[in-house]
N, CA, C and O atoms as a GROMACS GRO file, in nm:
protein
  436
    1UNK      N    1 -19.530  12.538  -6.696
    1UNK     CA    2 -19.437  12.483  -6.601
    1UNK      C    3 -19.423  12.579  -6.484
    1UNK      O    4 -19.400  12.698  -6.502
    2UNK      N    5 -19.440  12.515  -6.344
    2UNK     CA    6 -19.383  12.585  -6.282
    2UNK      C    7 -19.262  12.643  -6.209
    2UNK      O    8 -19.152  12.596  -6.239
    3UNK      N    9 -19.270  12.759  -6.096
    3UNK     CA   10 -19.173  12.842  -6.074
    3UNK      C   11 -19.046  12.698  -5.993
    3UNK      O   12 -19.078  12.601  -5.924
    4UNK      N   13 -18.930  12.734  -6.031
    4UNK     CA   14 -18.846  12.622  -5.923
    4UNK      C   15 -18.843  12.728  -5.790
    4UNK      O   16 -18.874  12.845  -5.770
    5UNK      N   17 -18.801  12.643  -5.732
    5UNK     CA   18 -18.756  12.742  -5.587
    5UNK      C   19 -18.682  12.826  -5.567
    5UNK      O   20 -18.700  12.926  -5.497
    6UNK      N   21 -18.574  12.790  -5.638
    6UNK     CA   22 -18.477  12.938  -5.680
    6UNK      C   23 -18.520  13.024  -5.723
    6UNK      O   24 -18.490  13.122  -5.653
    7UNK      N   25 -18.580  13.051  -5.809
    7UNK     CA   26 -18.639  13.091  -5.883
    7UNK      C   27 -18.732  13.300  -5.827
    7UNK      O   28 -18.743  13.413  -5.875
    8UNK      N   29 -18.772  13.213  -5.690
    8UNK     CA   30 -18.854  13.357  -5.591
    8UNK      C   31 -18.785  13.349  -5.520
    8UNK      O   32 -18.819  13.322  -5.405
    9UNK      N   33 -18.636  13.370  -5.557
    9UNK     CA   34 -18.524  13.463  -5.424
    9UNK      C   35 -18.462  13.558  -5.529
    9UNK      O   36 -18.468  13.546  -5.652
   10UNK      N   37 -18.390  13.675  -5.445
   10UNK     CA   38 -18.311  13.688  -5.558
   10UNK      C   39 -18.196  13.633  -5.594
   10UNK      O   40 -18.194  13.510  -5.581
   11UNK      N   41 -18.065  13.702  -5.651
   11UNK     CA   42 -17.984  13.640  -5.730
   11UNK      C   43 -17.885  13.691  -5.622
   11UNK      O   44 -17.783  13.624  -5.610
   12UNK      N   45 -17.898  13.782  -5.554
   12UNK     CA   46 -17.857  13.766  -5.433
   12UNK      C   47 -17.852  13.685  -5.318
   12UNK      O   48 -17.754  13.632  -5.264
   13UNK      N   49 -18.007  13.680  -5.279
   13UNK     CA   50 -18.015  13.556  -5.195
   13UNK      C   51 -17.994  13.436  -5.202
   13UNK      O   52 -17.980  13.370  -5.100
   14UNK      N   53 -17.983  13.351  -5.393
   14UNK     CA   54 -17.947  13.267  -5.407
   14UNK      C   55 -17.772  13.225  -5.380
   14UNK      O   56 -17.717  13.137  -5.313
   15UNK      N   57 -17.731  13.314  -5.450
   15UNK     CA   58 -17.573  13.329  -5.431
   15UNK      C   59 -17.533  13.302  -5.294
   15UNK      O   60 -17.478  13.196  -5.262
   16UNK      N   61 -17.560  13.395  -5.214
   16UNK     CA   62 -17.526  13.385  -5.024
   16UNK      C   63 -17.557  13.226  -5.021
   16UNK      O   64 -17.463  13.158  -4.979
   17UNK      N   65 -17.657  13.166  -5.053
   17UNK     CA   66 -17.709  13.056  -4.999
   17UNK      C   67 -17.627  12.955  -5.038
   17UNK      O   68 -17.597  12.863  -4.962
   18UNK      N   69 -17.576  12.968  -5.188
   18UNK     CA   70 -17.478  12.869  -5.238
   18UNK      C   71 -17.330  12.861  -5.183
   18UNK      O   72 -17.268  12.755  -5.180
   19UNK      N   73 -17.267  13.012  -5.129
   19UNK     CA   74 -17.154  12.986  -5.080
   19UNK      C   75 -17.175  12.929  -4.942
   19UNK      O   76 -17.114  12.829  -4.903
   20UNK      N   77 -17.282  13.013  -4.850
   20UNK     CA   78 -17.253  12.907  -4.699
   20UNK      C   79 -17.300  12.763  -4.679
   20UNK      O   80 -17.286  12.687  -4.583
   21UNK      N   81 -17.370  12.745  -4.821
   21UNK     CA   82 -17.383  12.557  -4.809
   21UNK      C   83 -17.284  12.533  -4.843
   21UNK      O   84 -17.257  12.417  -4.812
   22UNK      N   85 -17.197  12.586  -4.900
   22UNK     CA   86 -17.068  12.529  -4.932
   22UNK      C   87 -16.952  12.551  -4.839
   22UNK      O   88 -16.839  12.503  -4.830
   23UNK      N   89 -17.029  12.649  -4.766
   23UNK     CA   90 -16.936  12.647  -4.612
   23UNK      C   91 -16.915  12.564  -4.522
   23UNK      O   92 -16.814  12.539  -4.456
   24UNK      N   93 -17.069  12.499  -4.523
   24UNK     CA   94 -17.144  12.422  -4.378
   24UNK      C   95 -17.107  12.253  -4.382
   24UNK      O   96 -17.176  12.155  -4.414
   25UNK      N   97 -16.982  12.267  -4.340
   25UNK     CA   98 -16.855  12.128  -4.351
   25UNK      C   99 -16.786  12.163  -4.283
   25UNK      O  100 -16.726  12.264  -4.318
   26UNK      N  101 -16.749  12.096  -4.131
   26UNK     CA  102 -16.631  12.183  -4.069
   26UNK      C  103 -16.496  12.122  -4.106
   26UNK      O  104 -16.402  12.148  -4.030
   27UNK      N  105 -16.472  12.041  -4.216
   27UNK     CA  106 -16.402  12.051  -4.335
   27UNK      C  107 -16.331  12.137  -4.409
   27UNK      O  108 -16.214  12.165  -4.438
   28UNK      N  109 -16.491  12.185  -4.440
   28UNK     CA  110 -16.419  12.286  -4.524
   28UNK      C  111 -16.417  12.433  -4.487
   28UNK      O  112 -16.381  12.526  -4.559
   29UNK      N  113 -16.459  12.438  -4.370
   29UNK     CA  114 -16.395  12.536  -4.288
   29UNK      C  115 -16.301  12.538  -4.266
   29UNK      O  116 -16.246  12.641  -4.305
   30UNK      N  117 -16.203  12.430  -4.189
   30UNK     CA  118 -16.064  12.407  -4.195
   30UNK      C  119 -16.027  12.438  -4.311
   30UNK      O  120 -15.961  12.542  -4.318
   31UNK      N  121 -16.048  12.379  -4.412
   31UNK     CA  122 -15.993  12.419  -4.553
   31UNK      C  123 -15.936  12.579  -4.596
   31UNK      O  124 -15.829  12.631  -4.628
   32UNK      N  125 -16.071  12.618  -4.576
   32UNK     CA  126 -16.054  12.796  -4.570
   32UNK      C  127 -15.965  12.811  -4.483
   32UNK      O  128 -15.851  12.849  -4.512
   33UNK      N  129 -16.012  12.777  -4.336
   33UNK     CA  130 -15.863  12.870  -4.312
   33UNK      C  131 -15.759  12.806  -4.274
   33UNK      O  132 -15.714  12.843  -4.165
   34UNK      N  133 -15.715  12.737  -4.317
   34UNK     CA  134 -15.543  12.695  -4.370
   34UNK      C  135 -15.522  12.765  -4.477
   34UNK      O  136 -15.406  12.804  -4.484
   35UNK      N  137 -15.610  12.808  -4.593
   35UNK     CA  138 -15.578  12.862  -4.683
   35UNK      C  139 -15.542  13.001  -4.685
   35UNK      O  140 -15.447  13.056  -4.741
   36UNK      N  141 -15.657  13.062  -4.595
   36UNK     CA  142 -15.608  13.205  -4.544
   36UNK      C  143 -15.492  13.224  -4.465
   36UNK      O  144 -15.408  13.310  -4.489
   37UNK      N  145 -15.486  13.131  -4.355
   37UNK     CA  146 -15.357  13.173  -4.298
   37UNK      C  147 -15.241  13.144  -4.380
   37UNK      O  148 -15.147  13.222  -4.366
   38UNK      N  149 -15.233  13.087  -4.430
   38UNK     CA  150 -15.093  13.037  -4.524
   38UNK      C  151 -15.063  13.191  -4.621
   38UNK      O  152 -14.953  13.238  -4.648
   39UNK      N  153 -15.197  13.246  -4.658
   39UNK     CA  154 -15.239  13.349  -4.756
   39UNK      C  155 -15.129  13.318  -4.853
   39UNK      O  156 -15.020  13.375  -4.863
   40UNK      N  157 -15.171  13.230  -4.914
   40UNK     CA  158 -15.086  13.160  -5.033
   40UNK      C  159 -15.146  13.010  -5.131
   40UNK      O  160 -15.199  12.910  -5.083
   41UNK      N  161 -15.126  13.031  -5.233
   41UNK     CA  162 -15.194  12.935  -5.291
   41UNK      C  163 -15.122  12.778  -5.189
   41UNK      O  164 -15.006  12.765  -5.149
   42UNK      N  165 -15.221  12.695  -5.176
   42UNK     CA  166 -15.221  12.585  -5.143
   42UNK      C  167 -15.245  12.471  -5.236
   42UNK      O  168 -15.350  12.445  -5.296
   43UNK      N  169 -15.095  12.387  -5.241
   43UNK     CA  170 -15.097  12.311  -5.374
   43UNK      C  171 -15.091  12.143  -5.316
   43UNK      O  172 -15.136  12.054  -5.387
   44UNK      N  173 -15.034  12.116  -5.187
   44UNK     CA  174 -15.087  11.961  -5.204
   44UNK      C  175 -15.023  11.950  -5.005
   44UNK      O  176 -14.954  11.852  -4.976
   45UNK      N  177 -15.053  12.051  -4.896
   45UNK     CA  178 -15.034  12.064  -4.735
   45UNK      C  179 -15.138  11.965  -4.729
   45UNK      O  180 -15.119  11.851  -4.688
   46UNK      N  181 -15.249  12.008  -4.768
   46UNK     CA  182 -15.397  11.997  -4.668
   46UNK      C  183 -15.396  11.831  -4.640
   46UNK      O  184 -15.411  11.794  -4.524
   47UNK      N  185 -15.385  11.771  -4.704
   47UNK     CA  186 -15.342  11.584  -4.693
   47UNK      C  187 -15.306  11.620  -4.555
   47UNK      O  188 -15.392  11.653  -4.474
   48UNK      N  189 -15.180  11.614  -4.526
   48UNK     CA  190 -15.106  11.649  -4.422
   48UNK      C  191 -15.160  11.742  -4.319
   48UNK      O  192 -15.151  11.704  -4.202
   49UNK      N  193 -15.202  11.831  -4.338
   49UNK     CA  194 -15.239  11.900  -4.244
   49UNK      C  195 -15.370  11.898  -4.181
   49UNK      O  196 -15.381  11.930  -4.063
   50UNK      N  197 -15.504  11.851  -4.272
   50UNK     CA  198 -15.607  11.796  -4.186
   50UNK      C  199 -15.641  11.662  -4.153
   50UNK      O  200 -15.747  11.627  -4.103
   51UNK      N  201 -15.526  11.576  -4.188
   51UNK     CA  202 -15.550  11.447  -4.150
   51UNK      C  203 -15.669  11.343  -4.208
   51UNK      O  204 -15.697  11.246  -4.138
   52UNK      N  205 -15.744  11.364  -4.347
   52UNK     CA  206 -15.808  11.365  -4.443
   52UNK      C  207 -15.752  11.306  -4.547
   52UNK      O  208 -15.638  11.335  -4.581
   53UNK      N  209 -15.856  11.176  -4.638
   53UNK     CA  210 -15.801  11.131  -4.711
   53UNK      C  211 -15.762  11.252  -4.844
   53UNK      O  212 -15.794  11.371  -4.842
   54UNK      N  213 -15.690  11.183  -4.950
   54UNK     CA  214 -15.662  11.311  -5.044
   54UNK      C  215 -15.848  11.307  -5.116
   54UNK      O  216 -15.907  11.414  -5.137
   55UNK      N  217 -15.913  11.174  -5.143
   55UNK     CA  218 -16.045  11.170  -5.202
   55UNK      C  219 -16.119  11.299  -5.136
   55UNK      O  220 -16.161  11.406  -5.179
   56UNK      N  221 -16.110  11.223  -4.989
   56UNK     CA  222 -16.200  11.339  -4.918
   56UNK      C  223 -16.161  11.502  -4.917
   56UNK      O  224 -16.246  11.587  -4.891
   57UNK      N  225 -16.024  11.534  -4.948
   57UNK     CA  226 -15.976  11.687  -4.927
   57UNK      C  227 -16.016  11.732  -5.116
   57UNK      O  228 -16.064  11.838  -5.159
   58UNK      N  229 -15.982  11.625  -5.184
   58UNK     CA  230 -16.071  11.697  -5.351
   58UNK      C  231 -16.202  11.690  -5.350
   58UNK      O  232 -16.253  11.786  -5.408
   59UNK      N  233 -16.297  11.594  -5.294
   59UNK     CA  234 -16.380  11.637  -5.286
   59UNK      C  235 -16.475  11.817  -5.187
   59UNK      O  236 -16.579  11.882  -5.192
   60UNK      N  237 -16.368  11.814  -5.128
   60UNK     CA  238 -16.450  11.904  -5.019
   60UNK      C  239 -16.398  12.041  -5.109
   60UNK      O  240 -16.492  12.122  -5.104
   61UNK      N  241 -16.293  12.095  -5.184
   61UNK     CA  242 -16.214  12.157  -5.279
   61UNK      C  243 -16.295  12.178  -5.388
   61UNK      O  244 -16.280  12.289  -5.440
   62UNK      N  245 -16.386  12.096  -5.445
   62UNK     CA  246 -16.423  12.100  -5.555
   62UNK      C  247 -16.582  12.183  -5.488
   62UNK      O  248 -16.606  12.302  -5.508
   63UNK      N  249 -16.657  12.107  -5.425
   63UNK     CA  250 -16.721  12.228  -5.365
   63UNK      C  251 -16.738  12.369  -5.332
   63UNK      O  252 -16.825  12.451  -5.362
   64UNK      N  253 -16.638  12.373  -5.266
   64UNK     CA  254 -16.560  12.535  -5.214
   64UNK      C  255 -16.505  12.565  -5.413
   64UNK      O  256 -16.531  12.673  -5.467
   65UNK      N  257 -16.478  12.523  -5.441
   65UNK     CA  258 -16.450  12.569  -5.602
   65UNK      C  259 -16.627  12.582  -5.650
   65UNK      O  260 -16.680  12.693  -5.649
   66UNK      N  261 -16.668  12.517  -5.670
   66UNK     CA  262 -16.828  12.526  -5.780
   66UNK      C  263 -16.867  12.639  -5.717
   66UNK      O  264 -16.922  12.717  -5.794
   67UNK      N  265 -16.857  12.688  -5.573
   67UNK     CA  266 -16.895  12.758  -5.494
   67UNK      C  267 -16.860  12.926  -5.502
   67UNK      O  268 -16.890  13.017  -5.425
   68UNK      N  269 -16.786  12.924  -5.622
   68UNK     CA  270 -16.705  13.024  -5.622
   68UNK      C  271 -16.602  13.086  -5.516
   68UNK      O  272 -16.549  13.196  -5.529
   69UNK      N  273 -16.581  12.987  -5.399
   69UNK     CA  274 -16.487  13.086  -5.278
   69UNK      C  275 -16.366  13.032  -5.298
   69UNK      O  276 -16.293  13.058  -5.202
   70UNK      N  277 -16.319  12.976  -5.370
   70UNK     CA  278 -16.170  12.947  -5.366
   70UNK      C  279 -16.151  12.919  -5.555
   70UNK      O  280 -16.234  12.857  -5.621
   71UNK      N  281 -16.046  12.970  -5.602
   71UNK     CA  282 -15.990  12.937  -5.727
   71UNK      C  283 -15.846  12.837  -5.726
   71UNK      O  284 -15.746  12.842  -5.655
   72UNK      N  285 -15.882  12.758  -5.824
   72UNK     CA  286 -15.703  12.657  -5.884
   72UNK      C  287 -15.639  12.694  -5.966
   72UNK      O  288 -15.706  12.738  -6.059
   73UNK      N  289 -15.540  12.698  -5.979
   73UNK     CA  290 -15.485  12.681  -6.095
   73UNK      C  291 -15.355  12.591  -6.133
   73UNK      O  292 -15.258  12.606  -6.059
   74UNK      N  293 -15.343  12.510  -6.228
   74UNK     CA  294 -15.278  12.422  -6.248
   74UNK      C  295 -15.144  12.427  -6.272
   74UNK      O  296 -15.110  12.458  -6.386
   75UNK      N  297 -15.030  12.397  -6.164
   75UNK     CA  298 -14.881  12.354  -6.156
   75UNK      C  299 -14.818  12.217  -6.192
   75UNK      O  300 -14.801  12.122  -6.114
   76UNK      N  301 -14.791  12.223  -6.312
   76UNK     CA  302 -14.682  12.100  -6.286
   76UNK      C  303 -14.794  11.970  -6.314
   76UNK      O  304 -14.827  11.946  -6.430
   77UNK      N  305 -14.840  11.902  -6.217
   77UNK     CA  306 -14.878  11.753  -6.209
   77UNK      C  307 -15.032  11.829  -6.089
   77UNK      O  308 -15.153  11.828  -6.111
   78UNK      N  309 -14.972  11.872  -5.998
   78UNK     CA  310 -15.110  11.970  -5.882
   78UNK      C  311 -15.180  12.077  -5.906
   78UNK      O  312 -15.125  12.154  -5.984
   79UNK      N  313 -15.292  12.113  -5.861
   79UNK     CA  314 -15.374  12.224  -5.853
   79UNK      C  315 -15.347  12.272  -5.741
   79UNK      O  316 -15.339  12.204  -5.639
   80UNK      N  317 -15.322  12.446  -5.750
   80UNK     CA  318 -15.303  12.460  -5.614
   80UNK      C  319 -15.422  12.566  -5.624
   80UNK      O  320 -15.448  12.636  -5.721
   81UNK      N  321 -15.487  12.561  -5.502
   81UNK     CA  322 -15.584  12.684  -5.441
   81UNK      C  323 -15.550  12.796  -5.377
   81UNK      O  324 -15.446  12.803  -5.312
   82UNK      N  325 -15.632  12.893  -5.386
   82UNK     CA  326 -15.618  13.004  -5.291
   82UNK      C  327 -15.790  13.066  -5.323
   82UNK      O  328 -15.878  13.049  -5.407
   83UNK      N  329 -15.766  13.149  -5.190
   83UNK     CA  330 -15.938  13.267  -5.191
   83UNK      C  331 -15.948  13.313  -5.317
   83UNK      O  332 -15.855  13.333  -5.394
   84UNK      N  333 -16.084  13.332  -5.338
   84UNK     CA  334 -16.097  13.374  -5.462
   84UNK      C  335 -16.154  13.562  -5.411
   84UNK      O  336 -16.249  13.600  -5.342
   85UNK      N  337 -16.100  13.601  -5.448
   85UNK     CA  338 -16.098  13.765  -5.412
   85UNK      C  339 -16.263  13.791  -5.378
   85UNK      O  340 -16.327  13.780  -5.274
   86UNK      N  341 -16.302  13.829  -5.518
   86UNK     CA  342 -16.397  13.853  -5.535
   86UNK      C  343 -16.544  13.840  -5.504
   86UNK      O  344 -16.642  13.912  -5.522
   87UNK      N  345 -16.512  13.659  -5.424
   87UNK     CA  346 -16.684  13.641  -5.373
   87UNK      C  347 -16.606  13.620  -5.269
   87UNK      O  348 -16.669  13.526  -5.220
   88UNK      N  349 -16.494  13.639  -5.180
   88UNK     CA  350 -16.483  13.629  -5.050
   88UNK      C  351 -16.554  13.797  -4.962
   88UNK      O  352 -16.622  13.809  -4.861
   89UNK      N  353 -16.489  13.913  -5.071
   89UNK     CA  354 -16.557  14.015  -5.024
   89UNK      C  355 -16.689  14.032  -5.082
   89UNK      O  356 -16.755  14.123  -5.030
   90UNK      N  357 -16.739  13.971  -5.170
   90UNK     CA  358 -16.913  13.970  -5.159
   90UNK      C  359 -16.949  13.862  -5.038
   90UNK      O  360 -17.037  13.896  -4.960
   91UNK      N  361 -16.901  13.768  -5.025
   91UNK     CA  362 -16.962  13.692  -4.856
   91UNK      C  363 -16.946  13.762  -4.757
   91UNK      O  364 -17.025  13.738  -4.666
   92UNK      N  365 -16.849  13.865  -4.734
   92UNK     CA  366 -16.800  13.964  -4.632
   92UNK      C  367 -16.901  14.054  -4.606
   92UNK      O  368 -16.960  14.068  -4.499
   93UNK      N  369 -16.923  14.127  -4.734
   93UNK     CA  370 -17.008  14.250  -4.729
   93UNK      C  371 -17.189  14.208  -4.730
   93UNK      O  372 -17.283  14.282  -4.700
   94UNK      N  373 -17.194  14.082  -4.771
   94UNK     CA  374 -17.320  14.041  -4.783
   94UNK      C  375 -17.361  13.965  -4.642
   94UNK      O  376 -17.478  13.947  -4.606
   95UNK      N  377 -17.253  13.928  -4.576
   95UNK     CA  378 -17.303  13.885  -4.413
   95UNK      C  379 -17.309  14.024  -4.389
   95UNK      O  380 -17.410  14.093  -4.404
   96UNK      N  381 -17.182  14.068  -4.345
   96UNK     CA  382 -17.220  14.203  -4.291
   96UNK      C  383 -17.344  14.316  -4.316
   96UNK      O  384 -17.374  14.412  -4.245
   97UNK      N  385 -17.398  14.274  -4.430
   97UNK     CA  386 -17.519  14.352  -4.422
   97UNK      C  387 -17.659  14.250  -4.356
   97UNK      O  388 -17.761  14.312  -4.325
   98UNK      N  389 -17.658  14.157  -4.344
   98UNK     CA  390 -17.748  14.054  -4.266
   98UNK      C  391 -17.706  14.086  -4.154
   98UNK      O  392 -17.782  14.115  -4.061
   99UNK      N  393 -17.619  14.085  -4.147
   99UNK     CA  394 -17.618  14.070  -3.949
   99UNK      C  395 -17.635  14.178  -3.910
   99UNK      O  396 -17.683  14.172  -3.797
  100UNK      N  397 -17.613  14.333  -3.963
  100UNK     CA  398 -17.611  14.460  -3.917
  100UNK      C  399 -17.760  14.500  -3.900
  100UNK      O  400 -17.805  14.571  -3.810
  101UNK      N  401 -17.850  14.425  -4.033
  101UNK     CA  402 -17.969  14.476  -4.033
  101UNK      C  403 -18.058  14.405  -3.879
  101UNK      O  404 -18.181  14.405  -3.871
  102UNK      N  405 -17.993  14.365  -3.799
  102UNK     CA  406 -18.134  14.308  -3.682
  102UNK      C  407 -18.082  14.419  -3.595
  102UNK      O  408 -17.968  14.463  -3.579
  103UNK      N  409 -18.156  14.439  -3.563
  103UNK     CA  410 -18.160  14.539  -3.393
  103UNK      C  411 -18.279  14.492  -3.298
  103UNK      O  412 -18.398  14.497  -3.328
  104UNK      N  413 -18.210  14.434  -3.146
  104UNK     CA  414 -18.295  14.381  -3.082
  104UNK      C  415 -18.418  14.428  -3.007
  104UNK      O  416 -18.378  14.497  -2.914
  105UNK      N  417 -18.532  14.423  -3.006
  105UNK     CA  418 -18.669  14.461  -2.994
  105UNK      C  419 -18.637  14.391  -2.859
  105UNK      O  420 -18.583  14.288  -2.817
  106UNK      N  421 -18.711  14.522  -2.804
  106UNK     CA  422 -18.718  14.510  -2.650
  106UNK      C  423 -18.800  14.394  -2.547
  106UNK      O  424 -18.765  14.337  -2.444
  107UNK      N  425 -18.916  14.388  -2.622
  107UNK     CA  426 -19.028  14.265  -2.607
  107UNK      C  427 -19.109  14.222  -2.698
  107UNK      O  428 -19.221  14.254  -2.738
  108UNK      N  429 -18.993  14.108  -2.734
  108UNK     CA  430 -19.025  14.009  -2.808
  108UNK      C  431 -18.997  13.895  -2.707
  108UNK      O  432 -18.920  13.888  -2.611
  109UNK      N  433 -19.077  13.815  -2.755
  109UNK     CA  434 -19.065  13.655  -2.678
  109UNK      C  435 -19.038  13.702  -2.589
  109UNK      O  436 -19.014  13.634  -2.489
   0.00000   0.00000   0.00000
């Protein structure tokens, strides 16, 4: 059998790739940051605040969740969200090392 495609990246490069597809929704960009600015779990605003059905705001949630960048946890009858620590500063430190590594070549194109 052969290799899948994942498979010849690393587990690095796969990871990065899974959170900014799970970025690339300007959805759920909004999402993030209502969540950051609030810097507080978010348990049932976003309806209200992005003007989004509730289908469409769990679906885009559950993404950003599989994705590892945001965690729930269950109140009452709601889930409320917030950043998930841990792969927000691995997306941090892992752009920041992509973007640091180009330095522009004088003549190219």
């Amino acid at each position: 059998m052969g290799l899948t495609k994942t498979e010849i990246f690393t587990e690095e490069q796969n990871k990065l790739a899974t959170m900014l597809k799970a970025m690339a929704h300007p959805a759920r960009i909004a999402i993030l940051q209502y969540i950051i600015n609030a810097n507080a779990c978010i348990c049932g605003d976003l309806v209200d605040e992005l003007g989004l059905a509730q289908a469409t705001i769990s679906q885009h949630l559950k993404e950003l969740k599989n994705a590892g960048l945001i965690q729930g946890t269950i109140e009452g009858v709601s889930v409320c969200y917030c950043i998930e620590p841990a792969a927000w500063s691995l997306l941090s430190k892992e752009l920041g090392t992509f973007f640091g590594s180009y330095t522009a070549a004088r003549n190219c194109c």
